[in-house]
Backbone as a ProteinNet text record, in pm:
[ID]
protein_1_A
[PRIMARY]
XXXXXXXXXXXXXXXXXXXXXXXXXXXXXXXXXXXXXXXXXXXXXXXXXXXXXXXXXXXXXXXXXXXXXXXXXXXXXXXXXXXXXXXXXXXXXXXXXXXXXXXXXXXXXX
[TERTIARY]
2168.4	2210.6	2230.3	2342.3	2398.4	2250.7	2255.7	2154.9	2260.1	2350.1	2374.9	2376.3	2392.7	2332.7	2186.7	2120.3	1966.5	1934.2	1996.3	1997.2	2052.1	2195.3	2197.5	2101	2012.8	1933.5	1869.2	1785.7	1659.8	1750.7	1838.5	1898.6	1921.8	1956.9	1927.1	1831.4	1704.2	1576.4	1585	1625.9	1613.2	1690.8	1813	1963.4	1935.6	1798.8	1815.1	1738	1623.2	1559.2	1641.9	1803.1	1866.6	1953.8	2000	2104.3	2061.7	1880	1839.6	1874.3	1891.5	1927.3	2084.5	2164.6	2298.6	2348.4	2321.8	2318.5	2325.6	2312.5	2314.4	2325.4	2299.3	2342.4	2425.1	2441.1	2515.6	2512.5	2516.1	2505.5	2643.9	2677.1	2799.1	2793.9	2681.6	2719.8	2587.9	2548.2	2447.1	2488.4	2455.8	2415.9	2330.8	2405.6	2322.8	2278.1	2324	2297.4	2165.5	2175.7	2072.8	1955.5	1990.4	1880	1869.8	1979.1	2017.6	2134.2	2065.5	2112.5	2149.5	2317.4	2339.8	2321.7	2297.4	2318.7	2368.6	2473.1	2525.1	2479.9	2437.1	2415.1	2517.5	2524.1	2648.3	2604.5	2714.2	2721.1	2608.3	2490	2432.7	2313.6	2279.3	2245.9	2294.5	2442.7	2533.4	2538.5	2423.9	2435.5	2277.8	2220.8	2090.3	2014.5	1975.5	1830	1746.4	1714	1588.6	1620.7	1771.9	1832.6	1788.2	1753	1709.2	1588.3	1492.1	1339.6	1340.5	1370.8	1399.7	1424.9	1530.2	1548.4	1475.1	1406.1	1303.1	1167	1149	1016.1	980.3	1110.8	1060	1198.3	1322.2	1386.6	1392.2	1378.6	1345.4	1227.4	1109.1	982.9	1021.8	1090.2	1116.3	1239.4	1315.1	1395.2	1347.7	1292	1234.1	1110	1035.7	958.8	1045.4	1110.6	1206.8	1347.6	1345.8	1462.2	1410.7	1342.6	1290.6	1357.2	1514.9	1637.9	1663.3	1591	1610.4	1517.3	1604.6	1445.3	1440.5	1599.6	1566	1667.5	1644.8	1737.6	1789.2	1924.6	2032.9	2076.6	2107	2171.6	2282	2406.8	2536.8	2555.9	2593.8	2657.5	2743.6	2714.3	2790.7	2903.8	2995.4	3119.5	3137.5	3239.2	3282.3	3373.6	3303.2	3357.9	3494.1	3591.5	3688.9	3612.2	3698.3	3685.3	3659	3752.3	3776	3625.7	3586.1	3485.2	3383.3	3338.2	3216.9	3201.9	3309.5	3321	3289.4	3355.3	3335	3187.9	3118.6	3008.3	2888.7	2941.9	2846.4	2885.8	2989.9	2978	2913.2	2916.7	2806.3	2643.9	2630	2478.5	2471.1	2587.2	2463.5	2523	2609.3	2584.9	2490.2	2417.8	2293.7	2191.7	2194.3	2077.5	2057.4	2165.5	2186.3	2139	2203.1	2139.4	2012.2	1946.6	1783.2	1730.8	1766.1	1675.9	1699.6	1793.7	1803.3	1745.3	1717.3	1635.9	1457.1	1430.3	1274.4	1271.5	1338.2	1366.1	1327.4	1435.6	1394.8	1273.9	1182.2	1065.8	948.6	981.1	857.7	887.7	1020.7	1005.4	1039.1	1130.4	1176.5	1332.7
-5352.6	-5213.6	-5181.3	-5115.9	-5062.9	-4992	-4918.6	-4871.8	-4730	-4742.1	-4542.9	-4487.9	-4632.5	-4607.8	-4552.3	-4659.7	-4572.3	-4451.6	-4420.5	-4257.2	-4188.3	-4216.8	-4125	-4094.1	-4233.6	-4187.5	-4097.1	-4070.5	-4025	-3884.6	-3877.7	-3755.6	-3681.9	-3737.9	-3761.4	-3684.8	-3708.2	-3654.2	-3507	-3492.6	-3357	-3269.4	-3304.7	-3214.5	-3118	-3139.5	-3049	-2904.2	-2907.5	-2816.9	-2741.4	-2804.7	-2735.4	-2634.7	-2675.7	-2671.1	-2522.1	-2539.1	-2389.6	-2282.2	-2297.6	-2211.2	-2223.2	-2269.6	-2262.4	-2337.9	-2412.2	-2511.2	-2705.2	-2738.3	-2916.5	-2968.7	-3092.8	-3189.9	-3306.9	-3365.4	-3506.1	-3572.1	-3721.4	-3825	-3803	-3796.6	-3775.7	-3886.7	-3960.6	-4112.1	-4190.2	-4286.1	-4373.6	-4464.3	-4464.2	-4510.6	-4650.8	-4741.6	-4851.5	-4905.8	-4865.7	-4925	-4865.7	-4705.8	-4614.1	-4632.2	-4623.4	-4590.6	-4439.8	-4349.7	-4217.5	-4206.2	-4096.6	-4080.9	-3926.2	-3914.7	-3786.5	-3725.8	-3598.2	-3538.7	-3360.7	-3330.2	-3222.1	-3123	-3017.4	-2937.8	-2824	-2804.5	-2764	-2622.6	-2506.8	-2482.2	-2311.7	-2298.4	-2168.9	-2216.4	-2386.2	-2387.9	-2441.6	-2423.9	-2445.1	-2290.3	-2341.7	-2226.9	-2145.3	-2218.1	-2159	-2160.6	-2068.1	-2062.5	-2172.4	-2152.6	-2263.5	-2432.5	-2453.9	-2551.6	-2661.8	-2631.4	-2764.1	-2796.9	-2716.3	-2745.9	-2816.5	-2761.4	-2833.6	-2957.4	-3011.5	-3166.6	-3223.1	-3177.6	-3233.9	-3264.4	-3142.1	-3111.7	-3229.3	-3232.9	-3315.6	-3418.4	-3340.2	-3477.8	-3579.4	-3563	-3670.2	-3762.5	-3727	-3787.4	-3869.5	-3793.9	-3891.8	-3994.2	-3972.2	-4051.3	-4188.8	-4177	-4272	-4334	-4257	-4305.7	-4421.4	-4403.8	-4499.7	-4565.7	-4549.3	-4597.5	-4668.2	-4786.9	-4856.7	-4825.4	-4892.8	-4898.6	-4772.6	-4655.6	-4496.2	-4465.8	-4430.6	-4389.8	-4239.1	-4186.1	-4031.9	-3981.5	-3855	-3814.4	-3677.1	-3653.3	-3523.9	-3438.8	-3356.5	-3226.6	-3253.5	-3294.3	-3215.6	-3108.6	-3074.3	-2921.5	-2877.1	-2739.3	-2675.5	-2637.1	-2669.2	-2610.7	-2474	-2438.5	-2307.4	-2246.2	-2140.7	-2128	-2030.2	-2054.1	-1913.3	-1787.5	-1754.5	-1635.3	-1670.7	-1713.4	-1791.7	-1890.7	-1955.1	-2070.5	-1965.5	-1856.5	-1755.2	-1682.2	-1618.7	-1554	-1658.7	-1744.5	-1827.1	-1881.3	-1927.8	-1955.3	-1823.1	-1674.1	-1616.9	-1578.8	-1582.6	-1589.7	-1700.9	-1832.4	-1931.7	-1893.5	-1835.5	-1785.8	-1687.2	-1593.7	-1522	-1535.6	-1632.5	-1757.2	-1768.6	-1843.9	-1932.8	-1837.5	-1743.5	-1677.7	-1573.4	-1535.5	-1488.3	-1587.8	-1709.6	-1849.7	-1858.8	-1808.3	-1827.3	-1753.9	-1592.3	-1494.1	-1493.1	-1562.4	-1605.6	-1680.7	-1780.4	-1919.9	-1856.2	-1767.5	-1699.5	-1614.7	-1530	-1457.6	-1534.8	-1624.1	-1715.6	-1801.4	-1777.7	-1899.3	-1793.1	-1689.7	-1575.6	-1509.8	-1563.1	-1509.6	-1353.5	-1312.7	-1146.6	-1170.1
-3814.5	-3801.5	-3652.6	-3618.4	-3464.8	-3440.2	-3307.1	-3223	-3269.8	-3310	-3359.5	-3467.1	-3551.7	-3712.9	-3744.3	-3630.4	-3619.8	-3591.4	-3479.5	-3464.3	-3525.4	-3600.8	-3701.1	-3856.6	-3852.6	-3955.5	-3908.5	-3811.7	-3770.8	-3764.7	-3710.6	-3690.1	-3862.5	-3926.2	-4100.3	-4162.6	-4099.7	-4108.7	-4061	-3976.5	-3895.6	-3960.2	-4006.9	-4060	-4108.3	-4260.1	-4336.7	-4287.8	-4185.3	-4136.2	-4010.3	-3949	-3904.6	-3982.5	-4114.8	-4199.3	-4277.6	-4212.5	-4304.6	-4212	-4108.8	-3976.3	-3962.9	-4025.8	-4025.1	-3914.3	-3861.2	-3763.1	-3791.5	-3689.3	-3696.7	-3589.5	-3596	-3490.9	-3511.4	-3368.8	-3403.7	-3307	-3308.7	-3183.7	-3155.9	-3023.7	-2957.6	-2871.7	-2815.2	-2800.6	-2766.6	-2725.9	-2674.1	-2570	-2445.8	-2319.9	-2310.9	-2331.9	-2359.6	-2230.3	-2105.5	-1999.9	-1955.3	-1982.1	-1909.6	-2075.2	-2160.9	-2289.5	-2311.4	-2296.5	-2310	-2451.3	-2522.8	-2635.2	-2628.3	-2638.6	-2601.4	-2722.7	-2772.8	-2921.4	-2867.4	-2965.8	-2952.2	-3103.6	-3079.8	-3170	-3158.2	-3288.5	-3370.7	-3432.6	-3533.5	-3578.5	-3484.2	-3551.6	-3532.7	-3430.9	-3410.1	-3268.1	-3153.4	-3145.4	-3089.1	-2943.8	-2854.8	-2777.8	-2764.8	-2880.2	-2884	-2808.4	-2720.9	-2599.2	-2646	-2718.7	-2774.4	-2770.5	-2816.9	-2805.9	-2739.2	-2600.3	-2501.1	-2508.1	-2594.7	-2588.3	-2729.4	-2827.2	-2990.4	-2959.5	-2872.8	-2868.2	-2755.1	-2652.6	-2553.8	-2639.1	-2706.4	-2778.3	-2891.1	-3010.7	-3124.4	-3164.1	-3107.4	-3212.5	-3094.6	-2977.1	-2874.5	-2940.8	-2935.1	-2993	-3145	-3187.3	-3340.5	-3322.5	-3250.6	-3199.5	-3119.3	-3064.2	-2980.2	-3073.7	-3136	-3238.1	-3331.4	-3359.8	-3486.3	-3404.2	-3276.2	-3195.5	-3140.2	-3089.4	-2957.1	-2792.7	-2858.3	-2744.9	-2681.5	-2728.7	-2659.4	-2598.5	-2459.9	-2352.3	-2364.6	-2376.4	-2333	-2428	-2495.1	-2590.5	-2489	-2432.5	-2399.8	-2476.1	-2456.7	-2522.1	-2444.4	-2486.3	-2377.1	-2404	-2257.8	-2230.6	-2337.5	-2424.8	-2489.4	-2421	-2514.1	-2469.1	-2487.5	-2441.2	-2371.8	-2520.8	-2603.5	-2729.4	-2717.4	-2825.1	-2839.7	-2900.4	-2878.5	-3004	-3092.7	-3151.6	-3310.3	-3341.1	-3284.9	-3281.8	-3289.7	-3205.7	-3172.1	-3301.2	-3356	-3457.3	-3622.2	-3624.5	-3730.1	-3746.7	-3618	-3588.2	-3660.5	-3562	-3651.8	-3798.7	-3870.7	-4006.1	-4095.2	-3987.5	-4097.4	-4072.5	-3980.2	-3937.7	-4041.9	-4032.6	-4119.9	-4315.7	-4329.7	-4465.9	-4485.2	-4343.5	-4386.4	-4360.2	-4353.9	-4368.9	-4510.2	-4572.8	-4688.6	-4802.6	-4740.5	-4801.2	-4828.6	-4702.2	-4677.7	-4793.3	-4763.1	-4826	-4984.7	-5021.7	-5170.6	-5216.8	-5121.2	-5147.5	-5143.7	-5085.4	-5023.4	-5156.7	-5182.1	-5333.1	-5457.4	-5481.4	-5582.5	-5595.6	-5483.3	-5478.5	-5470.4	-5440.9	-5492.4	-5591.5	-5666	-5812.3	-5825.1	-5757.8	-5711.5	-5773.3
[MASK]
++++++++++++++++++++++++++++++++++++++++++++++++++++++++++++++++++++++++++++++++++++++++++++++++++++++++++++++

């Protein structure tokens, strides 16, 4: 198995606890010289304050946990959104949060 097949599993792991936040990630490439694994987050944490600590904090640690060949997991720089991208962005946010409170509804039985 490639060294990005691996990270995309591990990244695999993580998806669905972004996916509840209307958000995601993705390996955007691996640095085989340095052992830097760039990952770009997408969608509703695409821009998120929190953004750079979420992947310093834990998917770095699980990454490297189940990656050997990864020394350091990156965030690249978010790009610079349109309109169109900003706007579409917050209509899947608040999808996935309508998503949420249906899903919180149905599990307390309301």
């Amino acid at each position: 198995m490639e060294i990005e097949e691996k990270i995309d599993a591990v990244l695999e792991k993580i998806r669905p606890f972004l996916r509840q936040e209307g958000g995601d990630i993705k390996l955007d490439h691996f640095d085989k010289d340095t052992g830097i694994c760039y990952v770009d987050m997408i969608g509703a944490c695409a821009g998120c304050v929190l953004a750079s600590s979420d992947v310093s904090d834990s998917i770095e640690v699980m990454v490297r946990d189940e990656v050997i060949e990864v020394k350091k997991v990156e965030l690249i720089a978010p790009k610079q959104e349109s309109f169109d991208d900003l706007l579409r962005r917050l209509q899947e946010q608040q999808q996935a949060e309508l998503e949420l409170e249906k899903l919180n509804k149905e599990r307390d039985g309301k």
